[in-house]
PDBQT receptor file of N, H, CA, C and O in Angstrom, charges set to zero:
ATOM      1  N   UNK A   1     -12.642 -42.470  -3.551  1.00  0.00    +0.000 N 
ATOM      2  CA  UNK A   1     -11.303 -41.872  -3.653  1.00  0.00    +0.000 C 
ATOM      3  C   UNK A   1     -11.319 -40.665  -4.590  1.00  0.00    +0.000 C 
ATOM      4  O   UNK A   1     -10.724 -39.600  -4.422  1.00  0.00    +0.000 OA
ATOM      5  N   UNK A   2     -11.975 -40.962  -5.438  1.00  0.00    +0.000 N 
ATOM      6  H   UNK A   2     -12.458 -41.827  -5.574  1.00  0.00    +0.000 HD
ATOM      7  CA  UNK A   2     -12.203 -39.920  -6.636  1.00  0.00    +0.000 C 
ATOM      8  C   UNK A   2     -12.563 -38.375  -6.240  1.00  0.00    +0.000 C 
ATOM      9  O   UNK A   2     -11.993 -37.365  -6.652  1.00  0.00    +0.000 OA
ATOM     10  N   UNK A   3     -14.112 -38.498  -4.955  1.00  0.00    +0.000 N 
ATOM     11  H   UNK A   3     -14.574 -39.319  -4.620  1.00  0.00    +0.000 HD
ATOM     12  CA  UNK A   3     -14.978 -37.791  -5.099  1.00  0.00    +0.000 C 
ATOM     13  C   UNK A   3     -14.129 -36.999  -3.687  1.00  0.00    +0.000 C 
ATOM     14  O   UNK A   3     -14.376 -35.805  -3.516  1.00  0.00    +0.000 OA
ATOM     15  N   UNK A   4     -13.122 -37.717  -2.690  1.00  0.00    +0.000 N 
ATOM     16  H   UNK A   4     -12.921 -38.687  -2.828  1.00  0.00    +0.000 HD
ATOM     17  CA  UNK A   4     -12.327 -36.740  -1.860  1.00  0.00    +0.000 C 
ATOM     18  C   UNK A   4     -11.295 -35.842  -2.378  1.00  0.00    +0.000 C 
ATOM     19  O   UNK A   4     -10.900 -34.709  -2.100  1.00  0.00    +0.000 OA
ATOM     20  N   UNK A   5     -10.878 -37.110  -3.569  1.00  0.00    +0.000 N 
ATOM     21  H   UNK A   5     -11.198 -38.030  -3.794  1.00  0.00    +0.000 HD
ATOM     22  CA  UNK A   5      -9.492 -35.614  -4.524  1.00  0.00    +0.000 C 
ATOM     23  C   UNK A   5     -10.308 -34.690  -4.705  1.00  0.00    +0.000 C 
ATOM     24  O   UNK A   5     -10.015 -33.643  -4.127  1.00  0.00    +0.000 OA
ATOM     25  N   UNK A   6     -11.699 -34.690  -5.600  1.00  0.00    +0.000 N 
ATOM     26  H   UNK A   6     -11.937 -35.541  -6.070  1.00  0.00    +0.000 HD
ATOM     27  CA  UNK A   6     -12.319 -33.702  -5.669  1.00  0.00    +0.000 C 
ATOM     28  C   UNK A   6     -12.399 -32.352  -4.559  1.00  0.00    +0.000 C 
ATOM     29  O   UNK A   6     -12.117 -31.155  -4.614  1.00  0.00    +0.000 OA
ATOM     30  N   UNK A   7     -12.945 -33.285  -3.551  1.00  0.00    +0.000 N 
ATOM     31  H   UNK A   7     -13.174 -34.257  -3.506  1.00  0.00    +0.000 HD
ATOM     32  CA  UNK A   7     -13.312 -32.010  -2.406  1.00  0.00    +0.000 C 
ATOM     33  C   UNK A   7     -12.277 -31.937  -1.891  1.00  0.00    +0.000 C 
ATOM     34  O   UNK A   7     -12.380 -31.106  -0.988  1.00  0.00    +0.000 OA
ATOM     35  N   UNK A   8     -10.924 -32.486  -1.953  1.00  0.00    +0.000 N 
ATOM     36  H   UNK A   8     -10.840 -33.160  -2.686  1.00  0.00    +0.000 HD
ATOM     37  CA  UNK A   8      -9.920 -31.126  -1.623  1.00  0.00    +0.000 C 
ATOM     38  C   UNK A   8      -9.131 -30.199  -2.639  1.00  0.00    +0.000 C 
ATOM     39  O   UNK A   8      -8.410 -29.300  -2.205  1.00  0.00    +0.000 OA
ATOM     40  N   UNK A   9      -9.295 -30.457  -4.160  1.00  0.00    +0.000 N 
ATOM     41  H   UNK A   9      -9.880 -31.187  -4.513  1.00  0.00    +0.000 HD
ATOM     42  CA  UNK A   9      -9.424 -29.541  -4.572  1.00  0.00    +0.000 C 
ATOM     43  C   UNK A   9      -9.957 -28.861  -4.231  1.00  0.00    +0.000 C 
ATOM     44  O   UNK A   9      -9.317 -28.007  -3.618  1.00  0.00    +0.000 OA
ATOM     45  N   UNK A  10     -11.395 -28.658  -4.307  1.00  0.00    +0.000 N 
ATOM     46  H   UNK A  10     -11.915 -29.352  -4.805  1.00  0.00    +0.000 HD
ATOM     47  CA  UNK A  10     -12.560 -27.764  -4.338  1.00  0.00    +0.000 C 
ATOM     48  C   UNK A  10     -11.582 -26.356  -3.157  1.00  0.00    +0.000 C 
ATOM     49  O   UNK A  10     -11.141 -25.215  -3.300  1.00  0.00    +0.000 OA
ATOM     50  N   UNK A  11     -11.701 -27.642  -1.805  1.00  0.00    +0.000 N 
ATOM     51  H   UNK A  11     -12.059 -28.568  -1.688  1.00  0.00    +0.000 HD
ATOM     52  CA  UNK A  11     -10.917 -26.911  -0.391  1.00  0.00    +0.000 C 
ATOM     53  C   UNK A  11      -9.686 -26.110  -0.636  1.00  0.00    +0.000 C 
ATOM     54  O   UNK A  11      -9.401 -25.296   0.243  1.00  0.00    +0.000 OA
ATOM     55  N   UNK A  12      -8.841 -26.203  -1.761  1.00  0.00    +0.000 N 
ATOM     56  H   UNK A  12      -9.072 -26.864  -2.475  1.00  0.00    +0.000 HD
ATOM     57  CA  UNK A  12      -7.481 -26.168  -1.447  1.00  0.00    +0.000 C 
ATOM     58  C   UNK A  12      -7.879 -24.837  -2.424  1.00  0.00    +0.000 C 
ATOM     59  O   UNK A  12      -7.373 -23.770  -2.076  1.00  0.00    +0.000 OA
ATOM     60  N   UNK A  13      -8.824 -24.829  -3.723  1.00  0.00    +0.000 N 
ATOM     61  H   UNK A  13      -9.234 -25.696  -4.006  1.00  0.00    +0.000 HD
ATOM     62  CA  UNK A  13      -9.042 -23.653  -4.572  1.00  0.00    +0.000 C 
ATOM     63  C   UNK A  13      -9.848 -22.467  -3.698  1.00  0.00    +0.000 C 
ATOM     64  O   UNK A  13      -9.671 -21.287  -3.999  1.00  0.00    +0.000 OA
ATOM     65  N   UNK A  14     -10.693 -22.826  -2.659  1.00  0.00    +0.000 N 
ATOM     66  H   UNK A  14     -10.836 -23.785  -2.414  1.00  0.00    +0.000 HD
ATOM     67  CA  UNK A  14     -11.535 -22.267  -1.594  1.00  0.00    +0.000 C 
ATOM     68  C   UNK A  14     -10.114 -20.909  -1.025  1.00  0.00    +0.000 C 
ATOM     69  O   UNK A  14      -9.948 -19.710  -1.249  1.00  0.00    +0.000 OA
ATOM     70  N   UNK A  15      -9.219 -22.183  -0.071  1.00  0.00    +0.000 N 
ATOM     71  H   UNK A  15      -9.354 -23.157   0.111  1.00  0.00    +0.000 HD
ATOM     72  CA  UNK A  15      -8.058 -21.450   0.514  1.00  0.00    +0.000 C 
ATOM     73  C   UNK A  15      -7.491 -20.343  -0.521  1.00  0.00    +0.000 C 
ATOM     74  O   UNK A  15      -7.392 -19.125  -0.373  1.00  0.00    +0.000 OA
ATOM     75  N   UNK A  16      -7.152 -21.163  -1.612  1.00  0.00    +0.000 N 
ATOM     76  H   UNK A  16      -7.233 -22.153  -1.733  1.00  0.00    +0.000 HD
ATOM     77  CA  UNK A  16      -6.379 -19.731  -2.556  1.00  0.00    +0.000 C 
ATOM     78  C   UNK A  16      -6.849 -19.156  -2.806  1.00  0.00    +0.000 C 
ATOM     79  O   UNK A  16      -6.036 -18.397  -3.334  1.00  0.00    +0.000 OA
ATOM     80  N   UNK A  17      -8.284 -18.488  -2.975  1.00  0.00    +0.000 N 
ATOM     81  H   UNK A  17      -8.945 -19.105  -2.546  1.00  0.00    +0.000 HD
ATOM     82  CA  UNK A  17      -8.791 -17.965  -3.435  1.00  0.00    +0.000 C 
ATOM     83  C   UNK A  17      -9.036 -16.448  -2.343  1.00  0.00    +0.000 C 
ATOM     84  O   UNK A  17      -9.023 -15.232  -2.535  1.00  0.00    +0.000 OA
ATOM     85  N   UNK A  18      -9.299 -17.578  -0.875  1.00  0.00    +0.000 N 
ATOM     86  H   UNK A  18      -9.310 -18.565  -0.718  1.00  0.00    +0.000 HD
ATOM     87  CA  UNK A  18      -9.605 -16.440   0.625  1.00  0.00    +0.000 C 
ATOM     88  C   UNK A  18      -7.998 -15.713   0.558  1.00  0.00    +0.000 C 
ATOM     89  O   UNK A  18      -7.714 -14.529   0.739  1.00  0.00    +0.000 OA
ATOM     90  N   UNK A  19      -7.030 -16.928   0.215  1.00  0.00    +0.000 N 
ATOM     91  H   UNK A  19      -7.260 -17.890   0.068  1.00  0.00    +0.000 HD
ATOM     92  CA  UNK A  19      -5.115 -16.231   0.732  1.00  0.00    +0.000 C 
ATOM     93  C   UNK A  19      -5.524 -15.000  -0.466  1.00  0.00    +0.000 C 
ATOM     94  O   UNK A  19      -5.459 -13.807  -0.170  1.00  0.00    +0.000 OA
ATOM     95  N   UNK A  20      -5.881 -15.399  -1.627  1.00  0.00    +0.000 N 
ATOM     96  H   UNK A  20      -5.934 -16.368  -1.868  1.00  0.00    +0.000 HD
ATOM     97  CA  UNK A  20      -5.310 -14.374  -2.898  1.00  0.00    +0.000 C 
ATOM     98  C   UNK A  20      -6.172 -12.813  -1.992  1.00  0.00    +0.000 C 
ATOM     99  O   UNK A  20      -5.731 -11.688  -1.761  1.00  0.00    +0.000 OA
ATOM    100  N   UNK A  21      -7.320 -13.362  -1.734  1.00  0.00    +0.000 N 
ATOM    101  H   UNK A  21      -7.678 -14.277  -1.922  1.00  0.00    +0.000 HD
ATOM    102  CA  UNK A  21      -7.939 -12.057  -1.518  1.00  0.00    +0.000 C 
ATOM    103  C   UNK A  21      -7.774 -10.655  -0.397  1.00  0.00    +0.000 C 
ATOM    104  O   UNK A  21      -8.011  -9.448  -0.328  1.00  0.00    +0.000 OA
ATOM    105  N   UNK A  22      -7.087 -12.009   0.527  1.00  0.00    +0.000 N 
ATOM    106  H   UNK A  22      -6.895 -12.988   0.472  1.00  0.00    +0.000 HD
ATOM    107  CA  UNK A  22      -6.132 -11.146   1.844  1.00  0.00    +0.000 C 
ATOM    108  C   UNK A  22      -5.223 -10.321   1.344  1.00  0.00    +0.000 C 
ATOM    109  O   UNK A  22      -5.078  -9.103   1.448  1.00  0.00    +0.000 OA
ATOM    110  N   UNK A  23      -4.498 -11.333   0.662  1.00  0.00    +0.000 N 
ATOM    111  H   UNK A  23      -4.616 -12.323   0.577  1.00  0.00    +0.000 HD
ATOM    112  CA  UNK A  23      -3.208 -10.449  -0.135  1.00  0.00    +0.000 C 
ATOM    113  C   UNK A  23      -3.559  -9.639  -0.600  1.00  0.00    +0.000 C 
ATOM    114  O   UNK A  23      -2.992  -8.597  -0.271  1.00  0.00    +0.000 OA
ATOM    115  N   UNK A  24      -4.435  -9.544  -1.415  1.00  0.00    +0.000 N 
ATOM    116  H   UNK A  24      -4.895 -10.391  -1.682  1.00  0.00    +0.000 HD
ATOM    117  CA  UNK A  24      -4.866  -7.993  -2.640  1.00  0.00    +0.000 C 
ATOM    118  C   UNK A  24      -4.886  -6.665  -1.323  1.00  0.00    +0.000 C 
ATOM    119  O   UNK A  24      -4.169  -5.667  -1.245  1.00  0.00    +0.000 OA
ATOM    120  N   UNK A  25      -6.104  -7.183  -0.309  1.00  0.00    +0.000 N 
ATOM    121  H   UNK A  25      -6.687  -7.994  -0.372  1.00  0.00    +0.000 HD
ATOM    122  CA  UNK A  25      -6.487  -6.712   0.658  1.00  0.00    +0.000 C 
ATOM    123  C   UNK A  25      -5.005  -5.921   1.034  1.00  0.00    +0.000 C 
ATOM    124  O   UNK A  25      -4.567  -4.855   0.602  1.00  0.00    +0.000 OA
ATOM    125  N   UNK A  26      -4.485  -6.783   1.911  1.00  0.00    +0.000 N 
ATOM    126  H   UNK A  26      -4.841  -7.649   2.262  1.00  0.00    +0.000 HD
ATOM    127  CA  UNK A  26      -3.137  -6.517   2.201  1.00  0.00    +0.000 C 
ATOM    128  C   UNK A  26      -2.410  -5.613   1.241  1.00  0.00    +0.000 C 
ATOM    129  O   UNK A  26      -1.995  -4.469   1.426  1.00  0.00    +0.000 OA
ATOM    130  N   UNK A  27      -2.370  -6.118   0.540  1.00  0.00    +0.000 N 
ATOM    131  H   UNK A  27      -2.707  -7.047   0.390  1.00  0.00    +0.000 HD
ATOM    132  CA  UNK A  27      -1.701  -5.144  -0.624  1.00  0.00    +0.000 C 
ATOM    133  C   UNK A  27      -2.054  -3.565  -1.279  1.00  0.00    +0.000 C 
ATOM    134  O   UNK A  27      -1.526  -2.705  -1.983  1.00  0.00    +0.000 OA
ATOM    135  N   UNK A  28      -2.888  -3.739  -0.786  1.00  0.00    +0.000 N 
ATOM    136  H   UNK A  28      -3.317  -4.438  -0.214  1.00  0.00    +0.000 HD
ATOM    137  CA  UNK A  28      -3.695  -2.334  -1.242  1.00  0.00    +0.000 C 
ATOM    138  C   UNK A  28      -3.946  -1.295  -0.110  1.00  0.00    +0.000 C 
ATOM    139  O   UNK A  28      -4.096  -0.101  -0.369  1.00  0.00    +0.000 OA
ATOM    140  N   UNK A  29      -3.983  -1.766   1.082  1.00  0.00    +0.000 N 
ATOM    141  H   UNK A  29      -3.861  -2.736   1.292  1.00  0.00    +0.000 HD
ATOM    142  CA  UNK A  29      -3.817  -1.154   2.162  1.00  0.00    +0.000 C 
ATOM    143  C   UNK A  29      -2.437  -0.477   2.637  1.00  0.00    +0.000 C 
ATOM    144  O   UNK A  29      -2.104   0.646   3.015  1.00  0.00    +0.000 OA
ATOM    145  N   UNK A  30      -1.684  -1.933   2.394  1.00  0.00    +0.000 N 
ATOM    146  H   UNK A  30      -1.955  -2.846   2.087  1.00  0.00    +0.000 HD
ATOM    147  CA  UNK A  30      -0.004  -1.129   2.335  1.00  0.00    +0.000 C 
ATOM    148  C   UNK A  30       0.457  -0.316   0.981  1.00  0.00    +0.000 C 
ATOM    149  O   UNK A  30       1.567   0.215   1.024  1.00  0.00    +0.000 OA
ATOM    150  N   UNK A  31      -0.110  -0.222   0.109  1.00  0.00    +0.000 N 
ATOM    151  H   UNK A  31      -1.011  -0.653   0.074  1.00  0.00    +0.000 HD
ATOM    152  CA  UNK A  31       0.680   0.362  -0.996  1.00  0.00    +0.000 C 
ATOM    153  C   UNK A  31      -0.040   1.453  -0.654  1.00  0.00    +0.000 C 
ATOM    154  O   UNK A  31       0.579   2.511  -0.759  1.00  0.00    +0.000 OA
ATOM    155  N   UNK A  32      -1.341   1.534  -0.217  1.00  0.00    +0.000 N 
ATOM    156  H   UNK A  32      -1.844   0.674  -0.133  1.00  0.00    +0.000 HD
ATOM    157  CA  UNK A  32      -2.211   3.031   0.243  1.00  0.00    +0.000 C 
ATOM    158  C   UNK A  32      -1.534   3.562   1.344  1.00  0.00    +0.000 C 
ATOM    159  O   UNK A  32      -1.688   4.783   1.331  1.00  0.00    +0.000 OA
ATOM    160  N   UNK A  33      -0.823   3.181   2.337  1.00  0.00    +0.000 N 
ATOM    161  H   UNK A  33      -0.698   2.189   2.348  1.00  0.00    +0.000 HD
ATOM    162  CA  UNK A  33      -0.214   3.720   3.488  1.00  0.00    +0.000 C 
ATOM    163  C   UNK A  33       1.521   3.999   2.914  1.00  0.00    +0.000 C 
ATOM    164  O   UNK A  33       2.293   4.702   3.567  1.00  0.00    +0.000 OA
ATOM    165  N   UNK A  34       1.917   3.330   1.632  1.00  0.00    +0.000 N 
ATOM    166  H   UNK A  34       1.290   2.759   1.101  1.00  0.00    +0.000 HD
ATOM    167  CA  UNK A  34       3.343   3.882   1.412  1.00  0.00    +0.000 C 
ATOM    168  C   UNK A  34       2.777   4.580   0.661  1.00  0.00    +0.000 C 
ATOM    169  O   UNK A  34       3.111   5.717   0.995  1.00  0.00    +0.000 OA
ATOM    170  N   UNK A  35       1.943   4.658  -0.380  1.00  0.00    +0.000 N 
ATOM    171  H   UNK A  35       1.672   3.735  -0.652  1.00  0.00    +0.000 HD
ATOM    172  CA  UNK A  35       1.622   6.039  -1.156  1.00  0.00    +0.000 C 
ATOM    173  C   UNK A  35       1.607   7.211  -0.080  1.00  0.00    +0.000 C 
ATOM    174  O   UNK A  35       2.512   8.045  -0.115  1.00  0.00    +0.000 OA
ATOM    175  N   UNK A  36       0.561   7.297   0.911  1.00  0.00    +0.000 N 
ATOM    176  H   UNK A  36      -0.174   6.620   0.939  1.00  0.00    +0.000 HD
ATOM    177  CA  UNK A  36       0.376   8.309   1.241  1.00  0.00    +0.000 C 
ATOM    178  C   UNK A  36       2.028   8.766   2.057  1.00  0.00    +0.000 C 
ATOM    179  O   UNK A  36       2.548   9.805   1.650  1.00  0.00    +0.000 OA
ATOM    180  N   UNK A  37       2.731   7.996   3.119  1.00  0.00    +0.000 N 
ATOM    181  H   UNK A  37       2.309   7.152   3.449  1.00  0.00    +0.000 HD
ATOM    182  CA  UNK A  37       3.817   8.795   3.215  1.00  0.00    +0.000 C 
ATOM    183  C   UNK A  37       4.835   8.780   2.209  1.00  0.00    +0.000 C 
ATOM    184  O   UNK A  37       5.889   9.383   2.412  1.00  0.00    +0.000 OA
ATOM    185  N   UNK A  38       4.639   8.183   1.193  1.00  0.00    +0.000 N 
ATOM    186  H   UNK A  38       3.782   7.694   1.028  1.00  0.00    +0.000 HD
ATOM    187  CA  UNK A  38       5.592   9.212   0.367  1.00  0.00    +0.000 C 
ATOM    188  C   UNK A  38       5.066  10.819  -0.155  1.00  0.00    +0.000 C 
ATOM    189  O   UNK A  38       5.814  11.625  -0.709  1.00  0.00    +0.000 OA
ATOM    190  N   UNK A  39       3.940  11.005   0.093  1.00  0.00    +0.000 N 
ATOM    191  H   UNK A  39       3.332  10.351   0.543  1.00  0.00    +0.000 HD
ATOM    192  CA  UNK A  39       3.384  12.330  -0.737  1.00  0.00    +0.000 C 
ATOM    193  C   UNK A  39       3.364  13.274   0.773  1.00  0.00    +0.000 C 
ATOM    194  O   UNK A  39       3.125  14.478   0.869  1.00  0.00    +0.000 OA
ATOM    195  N   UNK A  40       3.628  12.499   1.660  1.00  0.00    +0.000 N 
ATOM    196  H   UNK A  40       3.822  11.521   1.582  1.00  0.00    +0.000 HD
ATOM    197  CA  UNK A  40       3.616  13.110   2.948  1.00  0.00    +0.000 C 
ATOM    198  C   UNK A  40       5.072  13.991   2.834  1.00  0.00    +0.000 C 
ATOM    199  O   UNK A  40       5.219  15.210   2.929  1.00  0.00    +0.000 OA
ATOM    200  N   UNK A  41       6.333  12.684   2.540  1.00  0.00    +0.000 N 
ATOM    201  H   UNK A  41       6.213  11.694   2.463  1.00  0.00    +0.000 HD
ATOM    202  CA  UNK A  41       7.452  13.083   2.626  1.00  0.00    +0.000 C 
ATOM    203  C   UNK A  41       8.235  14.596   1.244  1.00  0.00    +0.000 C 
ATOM    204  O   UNK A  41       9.042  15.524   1.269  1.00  0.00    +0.000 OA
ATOM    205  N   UNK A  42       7.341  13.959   0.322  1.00  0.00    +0.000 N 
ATOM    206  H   UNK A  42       6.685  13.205   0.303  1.00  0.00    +0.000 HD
ATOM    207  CA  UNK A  42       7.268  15.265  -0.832  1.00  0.00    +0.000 C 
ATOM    208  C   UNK A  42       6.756  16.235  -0.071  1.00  0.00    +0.000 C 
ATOM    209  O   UNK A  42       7.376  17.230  -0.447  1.00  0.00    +0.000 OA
ATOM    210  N   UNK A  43       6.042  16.554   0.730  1.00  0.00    +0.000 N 
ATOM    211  H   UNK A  43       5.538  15.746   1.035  1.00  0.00    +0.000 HD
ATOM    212  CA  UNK A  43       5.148  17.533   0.861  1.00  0.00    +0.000 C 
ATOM    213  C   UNK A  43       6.665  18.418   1.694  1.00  0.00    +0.000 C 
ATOM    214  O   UNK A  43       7.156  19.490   1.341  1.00  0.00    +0.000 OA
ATOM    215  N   UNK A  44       7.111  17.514   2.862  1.00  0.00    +0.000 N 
ATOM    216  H   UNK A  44       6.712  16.644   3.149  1.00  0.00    +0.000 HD
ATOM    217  CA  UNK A  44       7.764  18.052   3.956  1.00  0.00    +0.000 C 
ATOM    218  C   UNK A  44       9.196  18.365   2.904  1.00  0.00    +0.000 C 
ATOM    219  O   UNK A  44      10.081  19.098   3.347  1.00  0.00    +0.000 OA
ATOM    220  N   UNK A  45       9.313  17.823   1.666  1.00  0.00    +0.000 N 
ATOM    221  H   UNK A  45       8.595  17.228   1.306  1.00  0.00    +0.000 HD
ATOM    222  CA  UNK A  45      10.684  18.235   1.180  1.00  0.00    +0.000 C 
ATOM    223  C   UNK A  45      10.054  19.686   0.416  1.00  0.00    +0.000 C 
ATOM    224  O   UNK A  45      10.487  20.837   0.350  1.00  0.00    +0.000 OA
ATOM    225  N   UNK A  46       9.426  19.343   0.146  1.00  0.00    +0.000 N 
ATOM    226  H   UNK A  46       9.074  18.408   0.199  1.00  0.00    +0.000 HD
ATOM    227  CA  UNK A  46       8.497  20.823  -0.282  1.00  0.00    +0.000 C 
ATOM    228  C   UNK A  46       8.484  22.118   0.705  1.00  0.00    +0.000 C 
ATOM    229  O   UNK A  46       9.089  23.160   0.453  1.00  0.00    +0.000 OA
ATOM    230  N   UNK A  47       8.075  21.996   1.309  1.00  0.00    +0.000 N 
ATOM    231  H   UNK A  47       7.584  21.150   1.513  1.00  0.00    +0.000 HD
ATOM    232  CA  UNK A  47       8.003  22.959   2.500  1.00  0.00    +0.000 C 
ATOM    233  C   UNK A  47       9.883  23.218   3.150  1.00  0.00    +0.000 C 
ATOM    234  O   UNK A  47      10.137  24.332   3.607  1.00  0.00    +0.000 OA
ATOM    235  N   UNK A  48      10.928  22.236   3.126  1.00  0.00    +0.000 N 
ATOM    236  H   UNK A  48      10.721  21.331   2.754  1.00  0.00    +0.000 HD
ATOM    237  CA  UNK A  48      11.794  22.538   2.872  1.00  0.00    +0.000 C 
ATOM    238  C   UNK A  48      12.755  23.355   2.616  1.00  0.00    +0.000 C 
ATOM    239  O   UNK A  48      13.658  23.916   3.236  1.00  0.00    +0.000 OA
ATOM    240  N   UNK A  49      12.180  23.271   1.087  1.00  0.00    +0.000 N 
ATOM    241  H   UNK A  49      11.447  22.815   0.583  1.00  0.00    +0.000 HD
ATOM    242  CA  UNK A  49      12.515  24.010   0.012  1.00  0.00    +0.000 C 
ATOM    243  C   UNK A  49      12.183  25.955   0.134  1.00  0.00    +0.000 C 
ATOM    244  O   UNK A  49      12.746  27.036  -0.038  1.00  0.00    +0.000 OA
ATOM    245  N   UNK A  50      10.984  25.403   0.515  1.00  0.00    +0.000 N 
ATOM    246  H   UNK A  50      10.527  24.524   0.654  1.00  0.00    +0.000 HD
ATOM    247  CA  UNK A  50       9.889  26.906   0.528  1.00  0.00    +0.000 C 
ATOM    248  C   UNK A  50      10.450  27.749   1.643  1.00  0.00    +0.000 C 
ATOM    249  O   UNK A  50      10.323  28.964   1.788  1.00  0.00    +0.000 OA
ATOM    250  N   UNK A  51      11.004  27.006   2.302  1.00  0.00    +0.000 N 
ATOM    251  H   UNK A  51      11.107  26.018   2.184  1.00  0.00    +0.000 HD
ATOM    252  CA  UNK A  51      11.600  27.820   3.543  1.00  0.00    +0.000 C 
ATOM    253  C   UNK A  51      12.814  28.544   3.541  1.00  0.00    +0.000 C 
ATOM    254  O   UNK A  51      12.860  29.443   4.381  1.00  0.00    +0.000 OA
ATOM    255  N   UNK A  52      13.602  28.428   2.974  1.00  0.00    +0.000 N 
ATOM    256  H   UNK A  52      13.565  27.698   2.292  1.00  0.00    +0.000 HD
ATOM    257  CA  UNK A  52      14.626  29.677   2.611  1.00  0.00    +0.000 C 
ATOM    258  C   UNK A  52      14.399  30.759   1.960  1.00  0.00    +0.000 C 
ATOM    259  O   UNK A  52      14.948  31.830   2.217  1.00  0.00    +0.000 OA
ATOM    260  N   UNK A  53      13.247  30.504   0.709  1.00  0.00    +0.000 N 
ATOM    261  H   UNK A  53      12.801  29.633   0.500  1.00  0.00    +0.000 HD
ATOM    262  CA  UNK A  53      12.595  31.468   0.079  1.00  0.00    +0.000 C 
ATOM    263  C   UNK A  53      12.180  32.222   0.916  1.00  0.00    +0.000 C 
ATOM    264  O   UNK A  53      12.612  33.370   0.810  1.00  0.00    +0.000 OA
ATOM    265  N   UNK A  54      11.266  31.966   2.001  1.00  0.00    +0.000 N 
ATOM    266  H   UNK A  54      10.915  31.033   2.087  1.00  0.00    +0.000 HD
ATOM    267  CA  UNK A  54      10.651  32.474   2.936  1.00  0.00    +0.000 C 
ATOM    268  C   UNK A  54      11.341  33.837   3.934  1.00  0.00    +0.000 C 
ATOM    269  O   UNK A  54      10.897  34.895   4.379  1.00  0.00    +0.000 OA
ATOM    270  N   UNK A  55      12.495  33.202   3.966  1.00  0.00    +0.000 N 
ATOM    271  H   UNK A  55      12.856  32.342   3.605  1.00  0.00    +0.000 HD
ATOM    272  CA  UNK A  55      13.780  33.768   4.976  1.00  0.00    +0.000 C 
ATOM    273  C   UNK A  55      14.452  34.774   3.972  1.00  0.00    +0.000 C 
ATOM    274  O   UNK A  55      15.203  35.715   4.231  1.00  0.00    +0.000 OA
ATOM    275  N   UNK A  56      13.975  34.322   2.736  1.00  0.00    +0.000 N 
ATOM    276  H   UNK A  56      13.365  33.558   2.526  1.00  0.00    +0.000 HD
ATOM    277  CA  UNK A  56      14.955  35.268   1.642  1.00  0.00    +0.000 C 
ATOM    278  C   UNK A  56      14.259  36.627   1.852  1.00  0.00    +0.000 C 
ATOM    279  O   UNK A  56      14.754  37.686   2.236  1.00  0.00    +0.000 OA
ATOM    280  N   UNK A  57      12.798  36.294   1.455  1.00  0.00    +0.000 N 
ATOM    281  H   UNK A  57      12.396  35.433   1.144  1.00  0.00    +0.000 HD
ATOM    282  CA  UNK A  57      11.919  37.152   1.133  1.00  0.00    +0.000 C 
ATOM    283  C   UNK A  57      11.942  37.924   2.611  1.00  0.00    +0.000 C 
ATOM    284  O   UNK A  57      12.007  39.146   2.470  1.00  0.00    +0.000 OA
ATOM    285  N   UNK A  58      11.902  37.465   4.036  1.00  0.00    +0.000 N 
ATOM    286  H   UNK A  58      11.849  36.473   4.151  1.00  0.00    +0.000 HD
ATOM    287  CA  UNK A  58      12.027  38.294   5.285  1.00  0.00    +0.000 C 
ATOM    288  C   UNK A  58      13.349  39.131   4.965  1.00  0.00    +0.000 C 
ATOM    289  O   UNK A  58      13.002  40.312   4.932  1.00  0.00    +0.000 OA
ATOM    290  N   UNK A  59      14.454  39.042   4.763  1.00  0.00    +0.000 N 
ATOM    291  H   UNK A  59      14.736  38.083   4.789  1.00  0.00    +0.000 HD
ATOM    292  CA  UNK A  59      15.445  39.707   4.801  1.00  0.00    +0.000 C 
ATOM    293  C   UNK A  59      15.339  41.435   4.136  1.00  0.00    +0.000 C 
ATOM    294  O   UNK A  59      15.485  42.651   4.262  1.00  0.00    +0.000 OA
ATOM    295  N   UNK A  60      14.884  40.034   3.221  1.00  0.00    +0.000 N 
ATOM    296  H   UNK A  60      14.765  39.047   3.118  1.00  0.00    +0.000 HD
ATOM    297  CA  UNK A  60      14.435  42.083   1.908  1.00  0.00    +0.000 C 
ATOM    298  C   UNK A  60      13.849  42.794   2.771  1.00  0.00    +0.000 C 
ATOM    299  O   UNK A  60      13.461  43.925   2.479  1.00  0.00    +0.000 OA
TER     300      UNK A  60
């Protein structure tokens, strides 16, 4: 009885250990794909911006 509590600990620390590592996984992949469109979306508010300047500077 002893030596099965054991081995499903062992099993159950096994699982958390594969879930924790998905997650990081997971986690780092999505925070890398919202990083990048947010610097995407800066970029396009950027360019935005730059664009009236642009129209200013044609007028002159």
């Amino acid at each position: 009885m002893q030596l099965w509590i054991h081995v499903n600990k062992v099993h159950g620390d096994l699982r958390n250990v594969r879930m924790r590592r998905i997650f990081l996984l997971l986690f780092f992949k999505y925070s890398g794909y919202v990083l990048v469109e947010f610097l995407k979306s800066i970029w396009v508010t950027l360019q935005w911006f730059k664009l009236p300047l642009a129209f200013e500077t044609l007028e002159i």
